[in-house]
N, C-alpha and C positions, 0 to 999 in steps of 0.2 A: 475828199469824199471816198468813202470802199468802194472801192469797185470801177472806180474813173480813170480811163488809164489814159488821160489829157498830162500833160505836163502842167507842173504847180509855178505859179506866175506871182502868186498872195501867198503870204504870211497873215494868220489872224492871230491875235494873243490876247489874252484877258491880261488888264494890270492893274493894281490897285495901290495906293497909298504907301502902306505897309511890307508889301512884296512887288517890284515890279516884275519881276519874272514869276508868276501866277505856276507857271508850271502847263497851264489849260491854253495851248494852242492850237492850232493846224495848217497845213499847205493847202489851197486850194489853186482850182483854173479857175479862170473867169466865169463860166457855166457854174460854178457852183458855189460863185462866193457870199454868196445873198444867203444860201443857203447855211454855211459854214457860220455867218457873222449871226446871224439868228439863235440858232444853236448853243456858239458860247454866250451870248446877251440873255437866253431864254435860264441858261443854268446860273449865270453867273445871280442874275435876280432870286433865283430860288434858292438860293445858298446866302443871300445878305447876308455874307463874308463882311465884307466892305463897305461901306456906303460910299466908298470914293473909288468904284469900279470904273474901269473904261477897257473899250476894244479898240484894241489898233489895230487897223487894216495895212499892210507892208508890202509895196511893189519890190519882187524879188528878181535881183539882177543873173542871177546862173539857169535859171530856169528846171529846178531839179521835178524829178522823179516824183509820184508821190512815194513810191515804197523807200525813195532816199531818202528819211531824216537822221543824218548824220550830224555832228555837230558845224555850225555855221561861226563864216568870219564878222567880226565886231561890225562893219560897215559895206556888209552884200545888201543891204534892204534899203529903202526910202521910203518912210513913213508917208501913207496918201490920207489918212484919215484917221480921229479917233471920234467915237460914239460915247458918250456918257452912258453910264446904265445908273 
């Protein structure tokens, strides 16, 4: 989230069928992940891209920064959830 200066704990990513890597992610802390997974679910509907959309929510082991998104190794995350949209 802008402006939160919690350290990021979640991974959220839109993925769909066709692209798994959507491109449409973010870092959040736990304070704001409710708000983050909404967010991409509320866009990702208004864009029926896809019909085979989902949001993975990702416990993220380094605990980065939000202002770090640099690129990440293949297996720092653990998948905790996916959301069908």
């Amino acid at each position: 989230m802008p402006g939160c200066g919690r350290l990021s704990c979640f991974h959220v990513r839109l993925e769909t069928a066709s692209a798994p890597d959507d491109g449409r992610a973010g870092d959040s802390c736990g304070a704001h992940l409710a708000e983050v997974v909404q967010e991409l679910a509320s866009w990702a509907r208004e864009q029926r891209r896809d019909p085979a959309s989902q949001v993975v929510v990702y416990a993220m082991t380094d605990g980065r920064a939000n202002e770090a998104s640099g690129p990440v190794e293949p297996f720092d995350r653990l998948a905790l959830g996916t959301i069908p949209i």
